[in-house]
C-alpha positions in Angstrom: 49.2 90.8 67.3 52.6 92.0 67.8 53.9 94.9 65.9 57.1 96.3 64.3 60.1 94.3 63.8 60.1 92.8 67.4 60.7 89.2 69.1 56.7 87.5 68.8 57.3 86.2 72.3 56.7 88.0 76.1 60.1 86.7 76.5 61.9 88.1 73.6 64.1 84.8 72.9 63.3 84.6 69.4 65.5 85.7 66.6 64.2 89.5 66.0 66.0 90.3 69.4 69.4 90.8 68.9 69.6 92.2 72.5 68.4 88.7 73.9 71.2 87.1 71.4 74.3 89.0 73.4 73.2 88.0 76.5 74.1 84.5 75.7 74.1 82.6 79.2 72.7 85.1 81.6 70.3 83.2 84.0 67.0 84.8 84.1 66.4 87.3 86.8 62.6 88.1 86.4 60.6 85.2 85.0 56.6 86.5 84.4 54.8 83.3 82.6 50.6 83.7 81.7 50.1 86.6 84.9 46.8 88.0 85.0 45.5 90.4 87.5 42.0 91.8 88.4 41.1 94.4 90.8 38.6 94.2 93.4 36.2 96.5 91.2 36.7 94.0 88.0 39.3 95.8 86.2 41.4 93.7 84.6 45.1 95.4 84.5 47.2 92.1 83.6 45.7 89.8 80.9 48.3 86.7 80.7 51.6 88.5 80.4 54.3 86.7 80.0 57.9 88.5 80.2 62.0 87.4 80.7 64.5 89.2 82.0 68.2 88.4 82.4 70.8 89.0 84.6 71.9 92.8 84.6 69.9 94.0 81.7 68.3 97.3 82.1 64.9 97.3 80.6 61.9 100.0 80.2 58.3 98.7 81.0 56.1 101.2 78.8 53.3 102.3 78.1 50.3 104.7 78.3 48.1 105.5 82.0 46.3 102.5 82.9 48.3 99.9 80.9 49.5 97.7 84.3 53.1 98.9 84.0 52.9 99.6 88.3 50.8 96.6 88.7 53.3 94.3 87.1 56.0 96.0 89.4 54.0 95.0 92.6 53.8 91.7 91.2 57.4 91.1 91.7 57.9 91.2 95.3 54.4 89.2 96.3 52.8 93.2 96.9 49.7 91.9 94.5 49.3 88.0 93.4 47.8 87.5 90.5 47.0 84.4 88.6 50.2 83.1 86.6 53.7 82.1 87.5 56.4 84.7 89.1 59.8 83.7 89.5 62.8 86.0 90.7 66.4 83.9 90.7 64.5 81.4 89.9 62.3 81.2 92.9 58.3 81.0 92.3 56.9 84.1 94.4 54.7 82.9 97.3 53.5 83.4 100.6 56.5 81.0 102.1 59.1 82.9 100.6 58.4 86.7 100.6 61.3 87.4 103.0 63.5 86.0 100.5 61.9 87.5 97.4 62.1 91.1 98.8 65.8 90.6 99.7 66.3 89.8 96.1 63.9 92.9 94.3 64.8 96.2 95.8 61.0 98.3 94.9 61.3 101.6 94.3 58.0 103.6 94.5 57.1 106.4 92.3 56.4 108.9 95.0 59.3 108.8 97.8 57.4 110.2 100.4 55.7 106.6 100.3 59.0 104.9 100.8 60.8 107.3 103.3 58.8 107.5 106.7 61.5 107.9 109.9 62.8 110.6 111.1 66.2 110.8 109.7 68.0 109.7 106.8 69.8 107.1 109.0 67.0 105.6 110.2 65.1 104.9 106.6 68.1 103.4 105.0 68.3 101.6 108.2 65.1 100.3 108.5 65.4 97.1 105.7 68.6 95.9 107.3 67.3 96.1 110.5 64.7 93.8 109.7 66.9 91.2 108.2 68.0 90.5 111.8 71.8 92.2 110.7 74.0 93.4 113.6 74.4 96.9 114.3 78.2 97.5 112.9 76.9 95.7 109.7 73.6 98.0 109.3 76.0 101.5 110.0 78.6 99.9 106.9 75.4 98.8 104.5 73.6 102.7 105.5 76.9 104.2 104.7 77.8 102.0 101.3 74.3 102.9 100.1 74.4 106.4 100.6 77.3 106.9 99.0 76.3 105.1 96.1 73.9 107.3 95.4 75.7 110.6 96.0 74.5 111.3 99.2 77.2 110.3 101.8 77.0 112.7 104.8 73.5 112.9 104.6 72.7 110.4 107.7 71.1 113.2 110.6 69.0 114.7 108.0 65.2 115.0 108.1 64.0 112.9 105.1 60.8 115.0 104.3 63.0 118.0 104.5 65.3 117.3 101.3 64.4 118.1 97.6 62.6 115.8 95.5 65.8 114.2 93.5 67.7 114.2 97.3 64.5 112.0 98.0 64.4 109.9 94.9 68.1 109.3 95.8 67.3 108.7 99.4 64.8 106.2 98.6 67.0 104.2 96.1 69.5 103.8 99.1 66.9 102.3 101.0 66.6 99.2 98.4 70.2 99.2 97.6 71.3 98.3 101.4 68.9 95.2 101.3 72.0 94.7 98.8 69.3 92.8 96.0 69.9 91.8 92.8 67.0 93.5 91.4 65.9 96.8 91.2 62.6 97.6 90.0 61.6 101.6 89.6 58.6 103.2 88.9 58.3 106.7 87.4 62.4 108.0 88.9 62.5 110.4 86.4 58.9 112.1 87.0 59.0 116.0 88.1 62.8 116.0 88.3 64.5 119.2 87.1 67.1 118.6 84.7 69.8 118.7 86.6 68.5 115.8 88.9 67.1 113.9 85.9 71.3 113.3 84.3 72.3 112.7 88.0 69.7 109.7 88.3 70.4 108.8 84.8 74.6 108.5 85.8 73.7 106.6 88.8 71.1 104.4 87.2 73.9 103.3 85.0 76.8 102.8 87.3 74.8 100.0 89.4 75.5 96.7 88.5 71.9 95.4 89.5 69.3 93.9 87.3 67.0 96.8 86.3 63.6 97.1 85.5 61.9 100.5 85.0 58.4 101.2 84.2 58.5 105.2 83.1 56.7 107.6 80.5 60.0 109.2 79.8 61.4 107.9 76.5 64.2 110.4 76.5 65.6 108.5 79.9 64.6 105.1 78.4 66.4 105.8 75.3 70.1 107.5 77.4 69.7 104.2 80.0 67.7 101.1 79.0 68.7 99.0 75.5 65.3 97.0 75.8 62.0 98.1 75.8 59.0 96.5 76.6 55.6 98.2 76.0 52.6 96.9 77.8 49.2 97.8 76.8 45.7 97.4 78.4 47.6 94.7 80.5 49.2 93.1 77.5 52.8 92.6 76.3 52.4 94.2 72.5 56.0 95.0 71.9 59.3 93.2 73.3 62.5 94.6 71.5 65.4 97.1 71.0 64.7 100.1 72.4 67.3 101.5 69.5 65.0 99.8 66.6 61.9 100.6 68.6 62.3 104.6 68.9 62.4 104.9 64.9 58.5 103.8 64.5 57.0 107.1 65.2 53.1 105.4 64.3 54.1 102.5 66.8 55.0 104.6 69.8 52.1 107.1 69.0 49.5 104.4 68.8 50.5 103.1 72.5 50.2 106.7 74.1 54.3 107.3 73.4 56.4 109.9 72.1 59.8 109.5 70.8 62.4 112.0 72.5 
């Protein structure tokens, strides 16, 4: 049963949203209708979640260890199939149409030493472009628009593995962002970054234009960046709502493993 003064829906069309209400028209970016996922070993970490998101809102998946918050990420790119619909642009997500599908959600890993794997800086952001068949002069612009997007133009000859931990979290945003995609999906970018790096990701978090969707433990970044929060819970939707509204229930947040900031 859903909790606090939030939309009753996975969606969050009804009239307790008011965040749903101002986005009028958007066309759905992230449709999740009835997804339920099992691991090999029986765990069950989705149990029939059902979630919208529109066009170019930025939106915090939450919740405590274990609740599916990575598992639903990995749904949206065709990474793990579950049972359920998943629809990005308005697309189903299937096996004839990952190429597509993974233009369209950039996935950003919580760890970027799983995402950033050649040699040099060049060569990762290179590496998505590459494989969408794109000519040489049009991979060098896309390497070079993405790095400077993220603050990190001049840093094409370095050695990946060699850079701090927010120079990698950066690096590894720029990856997804020359695919160009509509969607960005995050897990955990705010985890062991010093402060310093924490506002920096924060600025540029908020300066793209994409469709965002991050699933984090840090309420003080989802309250700075993201007006909607979702909270998932042993592979449930339980709350859908403002992030605003949602931050003043102290019990709510404690009782699904959150703190306020």
């Amino acid at each position: 049963m859903l909790e606090g003064p939030y939309s009753s829906r996975g969606d969050g069309s009804e009239s307790g949203n008011p965040l749903q209400q101002a986005q009028g028209e958007a066309q759905p970016a992230i449709e999740v209708d009835a997804l339920t996922f099992s691991y090999p070993d029986g765990r069950k970490a989705l149990d029939g979640v059902s979630l919208t998101i529109r066009e170019r809102e930025k939106v915090a998946l939450v919740g405590p260890n274990g609740a599916g918050k990575s598992t639903l990420l990995l749904h949206l790119n065709g990474i793990l199939k579950g049972q359920g619909v998943v629809k990005i642009m308005g697309s189903e997500v299937g096996d004839g149409n990952l190429g597509l599908i993974r233009s369209q959600v950039g996935l950003v890993f919580q760890h970027p030493d799983d995402q950033l794997f050649s040699p040099t800086v060049l060569e990762d952001v290179a590496f998505g472009p590459l494989h969408m068949k794109l000519d040489e002069e049009e991979v060098r612009g896309r390497v070079k628009w993405a790095l400077a997007q993220v603050g990190m133009a001049g840093f094409e000859n370095r050695v990946s593995h060699h850079l701090s931990l927010g120079e990698k979290k950066r690096i590894a945003i720029a990856t997804v962002l020359a695919m160009q995609p509509g969607i960005l999906a995050l897990d955990e970018p705010s985890g062991d970054l010093d402060p310093r790096a924490r506002r920096g990701l924060i600025r540029l978090l908020r300066a793209l234009p994409q469709t965002i969707l991050v699933a984090t433990h840090d309420m003080r970044l989802v309250k700075e960046l993201l007006p909607r929060t979702v909270i998932l819970d042993e592979g449930k939707v339980v709350v859908d709502g403002s992030t605003e509204e949602l931050l003043e229930h102290t019990e709510l947040l404690e009782k699904h493993g959150l703190e306020a900031p």
